[in-house]
C-alpha positions in Angstrom: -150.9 -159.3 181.5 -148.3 -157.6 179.7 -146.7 -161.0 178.9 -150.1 -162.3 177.6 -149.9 -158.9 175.2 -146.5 -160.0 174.4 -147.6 -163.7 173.0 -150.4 -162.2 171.7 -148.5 -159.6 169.5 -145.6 -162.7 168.6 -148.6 -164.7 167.5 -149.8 -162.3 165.2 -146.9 -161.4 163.8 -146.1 -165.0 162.6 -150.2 -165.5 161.7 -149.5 -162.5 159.6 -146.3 -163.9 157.7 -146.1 -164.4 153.8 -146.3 -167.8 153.1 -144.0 -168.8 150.4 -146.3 -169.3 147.0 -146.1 -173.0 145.7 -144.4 -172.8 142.2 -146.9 -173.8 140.6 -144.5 -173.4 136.9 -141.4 -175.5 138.7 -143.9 -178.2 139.5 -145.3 -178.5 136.0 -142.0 -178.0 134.6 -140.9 -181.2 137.0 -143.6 -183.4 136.2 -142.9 -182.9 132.0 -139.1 -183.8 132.2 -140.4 -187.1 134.6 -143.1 -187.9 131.8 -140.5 -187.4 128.8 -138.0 -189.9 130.9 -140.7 -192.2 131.6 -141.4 -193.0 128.1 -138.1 -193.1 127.8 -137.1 -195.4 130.1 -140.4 -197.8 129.5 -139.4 -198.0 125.5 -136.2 -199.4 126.1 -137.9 -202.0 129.1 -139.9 -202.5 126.4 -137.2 -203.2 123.6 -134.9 -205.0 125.7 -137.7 -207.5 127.3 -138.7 -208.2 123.1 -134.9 -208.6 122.3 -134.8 -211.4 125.3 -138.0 -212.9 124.7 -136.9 -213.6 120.9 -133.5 -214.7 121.9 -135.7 -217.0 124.5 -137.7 -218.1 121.5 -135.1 -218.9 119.4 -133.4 -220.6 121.5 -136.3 -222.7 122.5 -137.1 -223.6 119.1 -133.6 -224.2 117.9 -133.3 -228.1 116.4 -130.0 -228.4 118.7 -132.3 -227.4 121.5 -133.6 -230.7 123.7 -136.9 -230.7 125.6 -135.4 -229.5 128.9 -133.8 -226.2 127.2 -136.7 -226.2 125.1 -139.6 -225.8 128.3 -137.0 -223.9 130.0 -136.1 -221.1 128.1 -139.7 -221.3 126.6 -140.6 -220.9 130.6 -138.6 -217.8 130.2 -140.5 -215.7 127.5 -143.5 -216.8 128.8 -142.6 -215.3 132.0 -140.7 -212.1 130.3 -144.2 -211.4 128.9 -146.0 -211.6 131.5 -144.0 -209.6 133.9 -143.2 -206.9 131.2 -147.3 -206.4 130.4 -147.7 -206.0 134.1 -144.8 -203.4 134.7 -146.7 -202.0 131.7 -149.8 -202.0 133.2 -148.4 -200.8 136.5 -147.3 -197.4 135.1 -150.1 -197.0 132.6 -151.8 -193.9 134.6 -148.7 -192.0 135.1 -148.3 -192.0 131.1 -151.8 -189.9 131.5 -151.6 -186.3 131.5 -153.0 -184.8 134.4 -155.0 -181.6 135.3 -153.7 -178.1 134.7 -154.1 -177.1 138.0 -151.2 -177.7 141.5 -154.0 -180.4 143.3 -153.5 -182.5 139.7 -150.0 -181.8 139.4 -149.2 -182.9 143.2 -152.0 -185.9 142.8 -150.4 -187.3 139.9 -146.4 -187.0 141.3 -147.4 -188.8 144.7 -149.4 -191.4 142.1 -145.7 -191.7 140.3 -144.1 -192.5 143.6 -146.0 -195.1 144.6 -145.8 -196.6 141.0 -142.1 -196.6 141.7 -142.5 -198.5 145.1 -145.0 -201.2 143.7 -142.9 -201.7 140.5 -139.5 -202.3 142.7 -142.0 -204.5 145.0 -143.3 -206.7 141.7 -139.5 -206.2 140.3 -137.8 -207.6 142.9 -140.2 -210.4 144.3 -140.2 -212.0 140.3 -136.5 -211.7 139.7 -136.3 -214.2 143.1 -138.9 -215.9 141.9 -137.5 -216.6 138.4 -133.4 -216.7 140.0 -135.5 -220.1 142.6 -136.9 -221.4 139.6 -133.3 -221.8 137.6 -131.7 -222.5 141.3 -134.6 -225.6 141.8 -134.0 -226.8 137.8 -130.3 -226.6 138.3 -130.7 -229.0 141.8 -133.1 -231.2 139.8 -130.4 -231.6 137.1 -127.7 -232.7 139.4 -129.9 -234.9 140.9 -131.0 -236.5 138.1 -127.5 -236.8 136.4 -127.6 -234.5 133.5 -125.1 -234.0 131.1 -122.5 -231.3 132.7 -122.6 -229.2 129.6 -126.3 -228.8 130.5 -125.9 -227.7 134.5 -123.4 -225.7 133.9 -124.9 -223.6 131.6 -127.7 -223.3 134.9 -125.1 -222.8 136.9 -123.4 -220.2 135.1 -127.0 -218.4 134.9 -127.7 -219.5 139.0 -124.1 -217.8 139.4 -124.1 -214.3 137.9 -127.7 -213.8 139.8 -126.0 -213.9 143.1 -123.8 -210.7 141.8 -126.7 -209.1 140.1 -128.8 -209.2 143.1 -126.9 -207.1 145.3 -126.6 -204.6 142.1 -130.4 -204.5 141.3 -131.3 -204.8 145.0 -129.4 -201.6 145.7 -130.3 -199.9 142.9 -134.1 -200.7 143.6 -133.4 -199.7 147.6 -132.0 -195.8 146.0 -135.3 -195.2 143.8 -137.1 -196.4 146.3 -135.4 -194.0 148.9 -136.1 -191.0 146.3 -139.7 -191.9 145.6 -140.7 -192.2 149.5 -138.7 -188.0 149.8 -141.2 -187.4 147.0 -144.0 -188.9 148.8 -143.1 -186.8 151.5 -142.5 -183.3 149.5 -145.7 -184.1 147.6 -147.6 -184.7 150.3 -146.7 -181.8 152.1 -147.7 -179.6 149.0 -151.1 -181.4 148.8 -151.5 -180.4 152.4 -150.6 -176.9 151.5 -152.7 -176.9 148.6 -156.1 -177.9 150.6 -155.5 -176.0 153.6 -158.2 -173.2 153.5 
């Protein structure tokens, strides 16, 4: 019996605890400085993707240019478009401003983090895609007995792929490490938030 008081009196006393209050000023504060780099970050995608895609262009419609560096590096801006409207299109919600309220707040940083695992997902699967597709012309060259001036240049771009890879693919592996700890400390916040 008196044990059963004992328990019951512990359990009280830790029912009856302060919770610590969810900064509600720390999270706002957070979620400005990751919208200010995100439009920072996403303009200079954005510039860097045009300056390729013109270099592709110009390239592609330079008079030295034959039809194979003409298709391939015309290939190449086609594809730079495409891929840089969809990693457009992939962050376009977390641009939006969210509610003034902590549920908002939380909702749109655990949106952010799985923007950041999709984009290194699409990121990473269309760099191998585009690395196979250089790779496979490069094979097809040799094969068909193309100048060497020509498969070296693939080569050269096949080459510095297999040190980039590692590079990007570690980099991508980090943010994707930090975005899946925010998951987690969002989603424990969300819980807090909607508990009763």
């Amino acid at each position: 019996m008196e044990n059963n008081q004992e328990w019951s009196s512990l359990a009280a006393d830790w029912q009856g605890q302060d919770t610590p209050a969810i900064d509600i000023e720390a999270i706002r504060d957070e979620a400005e400085r990751r919208s200010q780099g995100l439009r920072r970050v996403i303009r200079v995608e954005v510039a860097f993707a045009l300056l390729v895609i013109v270099v592709c262009v110009w390239i592609a419609a330079s008079p030295r240019s034959d039809r194979v560096e003409t298709l391939l590096f015309s290939g190449m801006a086609l594809f730079l478009v495409v891929y840089q409207g969809l990693m457009v299109w992939i962050r376009r919600r977390d641009l939006a401003d969210a509610g003034g309220d902590a549920l908002s707040l939380v909702e749109r940083e655990i949106q952010r983090a799985h923007t950041v695992l999709r984009y290194w997902r699409w990121g990473m699967w269309s760099a191998l895609a585009l690395w196979l597709a250089i790779y496979g012309v490069m094979l097809f060259g040799m094969a068909s007995d193309w100048p060497l001036r020509r498969i070296s240049g693939l080569w050269g771009g096949a080459a510095v792929n297999v040190l980039v890879f590692p590079a990007m693919g570690a980099y991508g592996w980090w943010r994707c490490s930090q975005a899946r700890a925010r998951l987690r400390r969002f989603g424990a916040l969300r819980e807090q938030l909607r508990a009763p």
